[in-house]
C-alpha positions as CSV (number, residue, x, y, z in Angstrom):
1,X,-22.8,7.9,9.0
2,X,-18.9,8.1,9.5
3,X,-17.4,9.1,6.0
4,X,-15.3,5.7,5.1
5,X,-12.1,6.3,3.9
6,X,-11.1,4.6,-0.1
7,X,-8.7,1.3,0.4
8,X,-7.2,1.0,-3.1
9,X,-5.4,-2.9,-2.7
10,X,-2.1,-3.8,-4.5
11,X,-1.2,-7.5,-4.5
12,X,2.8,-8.0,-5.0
13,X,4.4,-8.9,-8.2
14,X,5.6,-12.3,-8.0
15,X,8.9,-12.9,-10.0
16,X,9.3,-16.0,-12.2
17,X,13.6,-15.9,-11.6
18,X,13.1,-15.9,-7.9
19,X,10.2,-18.5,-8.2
20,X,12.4,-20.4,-10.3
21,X,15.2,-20.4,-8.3
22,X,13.1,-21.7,-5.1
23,X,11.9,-24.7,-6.6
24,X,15.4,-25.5,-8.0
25,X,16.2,-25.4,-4.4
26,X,13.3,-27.9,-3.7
27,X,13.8,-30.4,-6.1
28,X,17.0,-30.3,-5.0
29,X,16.3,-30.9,-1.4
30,X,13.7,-33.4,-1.9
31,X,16.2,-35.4,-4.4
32,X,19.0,-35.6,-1.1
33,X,16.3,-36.5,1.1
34,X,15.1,-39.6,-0.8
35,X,18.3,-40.4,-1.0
36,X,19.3,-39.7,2.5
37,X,16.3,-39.8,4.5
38,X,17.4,-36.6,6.4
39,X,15.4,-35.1,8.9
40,X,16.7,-31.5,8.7
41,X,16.3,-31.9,4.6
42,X,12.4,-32.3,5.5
43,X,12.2,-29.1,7.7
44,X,14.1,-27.0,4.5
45,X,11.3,-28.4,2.3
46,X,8.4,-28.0,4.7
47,X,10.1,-24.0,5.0
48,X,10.3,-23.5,1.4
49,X,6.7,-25.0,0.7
50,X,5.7,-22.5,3.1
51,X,7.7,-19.3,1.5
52,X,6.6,-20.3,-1.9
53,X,2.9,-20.3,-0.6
54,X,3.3,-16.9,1.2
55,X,4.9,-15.6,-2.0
56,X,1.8,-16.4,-4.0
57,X,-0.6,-15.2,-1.2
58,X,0.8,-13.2,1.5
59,X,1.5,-9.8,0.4
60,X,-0.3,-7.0,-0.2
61,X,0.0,-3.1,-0.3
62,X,-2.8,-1.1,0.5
63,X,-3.4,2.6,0.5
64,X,-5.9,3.6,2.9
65,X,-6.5,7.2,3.4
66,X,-3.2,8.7,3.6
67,X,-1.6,6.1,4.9
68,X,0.5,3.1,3.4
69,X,0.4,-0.5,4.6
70,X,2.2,-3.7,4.1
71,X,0.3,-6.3,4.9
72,X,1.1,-10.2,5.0
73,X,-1.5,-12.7,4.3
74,X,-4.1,-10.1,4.0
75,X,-4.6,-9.1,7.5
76,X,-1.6,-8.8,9.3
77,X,0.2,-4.9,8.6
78,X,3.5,-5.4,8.8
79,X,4.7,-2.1,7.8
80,X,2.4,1.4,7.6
81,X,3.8,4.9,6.6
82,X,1.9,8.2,6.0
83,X,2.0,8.8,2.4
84,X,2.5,12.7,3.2
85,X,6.4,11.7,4.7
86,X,7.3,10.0,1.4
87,X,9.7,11.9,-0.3
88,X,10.7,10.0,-3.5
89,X,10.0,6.9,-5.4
90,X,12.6,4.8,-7.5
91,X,13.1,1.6,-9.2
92,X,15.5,-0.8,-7.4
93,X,16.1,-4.2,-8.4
94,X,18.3,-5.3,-5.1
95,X,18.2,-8.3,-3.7
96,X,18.2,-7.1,-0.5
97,X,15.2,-8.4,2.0
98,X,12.3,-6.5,2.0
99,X,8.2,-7.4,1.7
100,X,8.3,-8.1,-1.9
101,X,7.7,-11.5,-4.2
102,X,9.9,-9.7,-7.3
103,X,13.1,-8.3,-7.8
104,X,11.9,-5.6,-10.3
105,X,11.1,-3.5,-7.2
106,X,10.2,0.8,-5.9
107,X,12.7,1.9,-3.3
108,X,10.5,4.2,-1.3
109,X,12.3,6.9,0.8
110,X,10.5,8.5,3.6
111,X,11.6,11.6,5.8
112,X,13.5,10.7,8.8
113,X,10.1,10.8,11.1
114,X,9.0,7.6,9.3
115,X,10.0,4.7,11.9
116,X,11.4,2.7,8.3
117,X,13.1,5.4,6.4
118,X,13.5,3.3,3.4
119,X,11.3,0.5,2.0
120,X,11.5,-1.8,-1.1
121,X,7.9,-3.0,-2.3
122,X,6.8,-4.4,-5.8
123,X,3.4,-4.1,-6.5
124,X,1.8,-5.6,-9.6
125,X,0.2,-2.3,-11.9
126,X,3.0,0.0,-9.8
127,X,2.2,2.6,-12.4
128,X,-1.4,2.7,-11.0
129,X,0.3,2.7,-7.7
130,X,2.7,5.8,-7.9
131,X,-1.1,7.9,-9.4
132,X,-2.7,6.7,-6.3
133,X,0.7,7.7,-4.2
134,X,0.6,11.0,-6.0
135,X,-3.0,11.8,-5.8
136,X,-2.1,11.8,-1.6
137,X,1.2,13.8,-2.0
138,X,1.7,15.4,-4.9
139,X,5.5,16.4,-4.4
140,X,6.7,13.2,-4.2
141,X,10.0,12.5,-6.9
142,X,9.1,9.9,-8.7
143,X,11.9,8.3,-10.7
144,X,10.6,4.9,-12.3
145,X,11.4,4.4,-16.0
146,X,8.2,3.0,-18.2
147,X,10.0,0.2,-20.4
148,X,7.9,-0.7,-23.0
149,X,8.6,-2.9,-26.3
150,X,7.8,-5.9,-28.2
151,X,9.4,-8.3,-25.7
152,X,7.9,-7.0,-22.5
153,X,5.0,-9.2,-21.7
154,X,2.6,-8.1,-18.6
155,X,5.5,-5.5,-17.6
156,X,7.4,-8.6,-17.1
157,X,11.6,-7.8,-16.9
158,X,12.8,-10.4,-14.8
């Protein structure tokens, strides 16, 4: 029998701030649609229904072997790098677009053979994640400060 390789699965953090802000934007849109009966008010809340759903159950980050993969509603890779081309890990809480439901986020940074150099992920026990990282390529910089204290719930910043 072929030797199966280990998937370790990370789901994606899921900010309450960003969650926040997208159903502010909802209640608003839905508030100037009754109002206005707009048809291009419908299509922003059918898109935001849809973002808010793929935020809860879209992303994933799986480790597979030695390689790294961003997946989108479980099945769909996005994004893959070998784990061995990773050269440093960081925290990063940019707002910048990447595949991640959270703004408390790890910058990865890849040698210049990896197709996406750099890549912003946030998964949910990311200290779990950088061991498993590690345990592949052990010379990887990692440079993620653990915050702990009495008002830190779930490893919750923002």
């Amino acid at each position: 029998m072929e030797n199966q390789k280990v998937k370790k699965v990370f789901r994606s953090r899921i900010s309450v701030l960003l969650l926040g802000f997208l159903l502010a934007v909802f209640i608003l849109c839905t508030i100037l649609m009754i109002k206005q009966m707009i048809i291009s008010g419908l299509c922003i809340i059918v898109g935001i229904l849809l973002f808010i759903v793929f935020l809860f159950n879209g992303i994933r980050y799986v480790i597979s072997g030695d390689k790294l993969f961003v997946k989108i509603f479980r099945i769909i890779p996005i994004w893959s790098v070998n784990i061995s081309n990773i050269v440093s890990v960081e925290r990063s809480y940019s707002f910048l677009a990447s595949p991640a439901a959270s703004i408390k986020r790890l910058l990865l940074y890849a040698t210049e053979k990896a197709k996406f150099p750099v890549m912003m992920i946030s998964p949910v026990r990311e200290q779990e994640f950088i061991k498993e990282l590690k345990a592949v390529n052990p010379y990887i910089y990692v440079h993620v400060p653990v915050k702990e204290g009495k008002w830190r719930v779930q490893d919750w910043d923002i």
